[in-house]
Residue, then its C-alpha position, 0 to 999 in steps of 0.5 A: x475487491x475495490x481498487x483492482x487496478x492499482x499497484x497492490x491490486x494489479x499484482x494481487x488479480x491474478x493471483x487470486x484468479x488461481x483458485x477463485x472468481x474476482x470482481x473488481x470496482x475501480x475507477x481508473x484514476x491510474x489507467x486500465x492496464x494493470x487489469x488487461x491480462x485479466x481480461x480474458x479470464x472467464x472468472x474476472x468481472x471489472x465494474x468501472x465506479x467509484x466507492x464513492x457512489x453507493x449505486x456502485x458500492x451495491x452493484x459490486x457486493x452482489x454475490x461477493x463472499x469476501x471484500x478486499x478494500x485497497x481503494x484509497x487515495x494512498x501517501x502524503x503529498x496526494x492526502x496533503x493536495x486533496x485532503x477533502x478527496x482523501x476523506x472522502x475516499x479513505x473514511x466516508x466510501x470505507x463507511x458506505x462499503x461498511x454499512x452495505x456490506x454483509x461480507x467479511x472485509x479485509x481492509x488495508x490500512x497503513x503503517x503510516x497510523x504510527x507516525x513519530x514514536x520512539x518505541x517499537x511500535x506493536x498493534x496496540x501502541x498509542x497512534x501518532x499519525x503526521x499526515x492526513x493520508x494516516x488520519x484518514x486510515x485511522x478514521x477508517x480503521x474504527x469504521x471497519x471494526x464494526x463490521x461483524x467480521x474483519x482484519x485489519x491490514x497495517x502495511x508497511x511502505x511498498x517498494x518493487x515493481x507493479x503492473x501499476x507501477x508507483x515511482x513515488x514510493x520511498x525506495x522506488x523513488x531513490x532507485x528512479x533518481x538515482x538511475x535517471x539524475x545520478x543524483x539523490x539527496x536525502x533529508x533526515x537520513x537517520x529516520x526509520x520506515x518500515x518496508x515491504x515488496x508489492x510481491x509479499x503484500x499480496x502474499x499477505x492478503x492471499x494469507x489473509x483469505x486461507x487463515x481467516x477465521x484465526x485472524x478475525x478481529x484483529x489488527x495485524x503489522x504486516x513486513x519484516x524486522x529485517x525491513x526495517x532501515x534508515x532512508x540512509x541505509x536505504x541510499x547506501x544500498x542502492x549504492x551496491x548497485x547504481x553509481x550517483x552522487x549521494x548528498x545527504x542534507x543538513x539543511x531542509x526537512x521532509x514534510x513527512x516526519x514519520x519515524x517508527x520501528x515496528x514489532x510484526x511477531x502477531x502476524x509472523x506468530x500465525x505463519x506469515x513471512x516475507x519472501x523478498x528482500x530490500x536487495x530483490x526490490x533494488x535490483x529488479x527497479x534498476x533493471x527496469x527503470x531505465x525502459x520506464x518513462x516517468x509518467x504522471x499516472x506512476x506517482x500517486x500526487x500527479x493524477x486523482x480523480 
């Protein structure tokens, strides 16, 4: 697995330690602890690299039977600071990875490749991506369709808690200023995202891994219809729970003008459904954001390497 140690993968080790033996390649640009309760497992083996070096790429697909690639530099504002970096990570190390690798690959790509479409969008509808972050995942995308084997992962925006917390995430961002500011102010509140807990994006992959060879070669929508809401809905729930001021802007734009509603029929027709609710992920952020300092390595833009 590349990027073991951030959000996804730091929920997603230990899960996987159950039933088989993981290898992780990760650089620690966000830190080490999301893989300390691993550390004792006979069955984890950490290699500290980068996908980036091709020395490093080789010595973590020795033996390896699957690849679950998670690294990348994830979201806009760290694409949009870096961009050569994200291109670098997000396109060119996924075509290293792809060119050494012999194993069938997982890949996680992003919602984010739809961008601004008014329909609902399904796996084959025309991209429109706004960000480099989505770019660089597209580019990715054709990439890992040359493999001999693959499944091609679009997920929706993740929200809920994290050995690797991520405070920058759409939800866990309001939840956080709502708790910490007693304020939220929020632009374009009309413009759909789609959303699923960190709990069932693992609960993807392990899905992934135990219906493999039905999935092959193909692209999949990954969350839930029910998950699919305003960024207003998503103030407005969060008012269930935390009492702050709500100001909803008519003036400023966000930078990042995705607007899409999704179709997950394709994954949901295999067997595959979330478990966790907007509602499960609000309420477990606020119970713990109070105790959580806002470190620079829990937002995505503050700290890459």
């Amino acid at each position: 697995m590349t990027g073991g140690a951030g959000y996804i993968g730091s929920c997603l080790v230990p899960e996987l330690l159950t039933q088989h033996e993981v290898k992780v390649l990760d650089n620690l640009t966000y830190g080490y602890n999301g893989l300390l309760p691993n550390i004792g497992n006979p069955n984890f083996e950490f290699i500290y690299g980068d996908v980036r070096n091709l020395k490093d790429i080789k010595k973590a697909l020795k033996g390896v039977d699957f690849v679950i690639h998670l690294a990348a530099i994830v979201g806009y504002p760290a694409c949009k600071a870096q961009p050569n970096i994200a291109n670098e990570v997000n396109y060119l190390a996924t075509k290293k990875l792809v060119k050494e690798s012999d194993a069938p690959i997982i890949f996680a790509s992003t919602g984010s490749c739809y961008g601004h479409i008014d329909k609902e969008c399904t796996e084959t509808t025309s991209l429109d991506p706004q960000t480099e972050y989505a770019i660089s995942k597209i580019n990715a995308e054709k990439v890992i369709k040359e493999c001999s084997d693959f499944i091609i992962y679009r997920f929706s925006t993740g929200f809920g808690l994290s050995l690797r917390p991520r405070l920058d995430l759409l939800i866990n961002d309001f939840v956080t200023r709502a708790v910490k500011n007693k304020e939220l102010i929020v632009y374009e509140k009309d413009y759909y995202r789609t959303f699923i807990h960190v709990k069932d994006v693992v609960g993807s992959l392990l899905f992934a891994l135990d219906h493999f060879d039905e999935m092959n070669h193909e692209i999949y929508n990954v969350g839930s219809e029910d998950l699919c809401l305003t960024k207003g809905d998503i103030a407005f729930r969060i008012r269930k729970y935390v009492d702050f001021h709500l100001k909803f802007a008519d003036f400023g734009i966000d930078p990042d003008k995705r607007n899409y509603k999704v179709s997950f029929k394709k994954i949901h027709d295999l067997g595959f459904e979330t478990k966790y609710s907007i509602d499960y992920g609000i309420k477990e952020l606020v119970k713990a954001i109070p105790f959580m300092d806002q470190k620079e390595c829990y937002y995505n833009d503050k700290v890459f390497k």
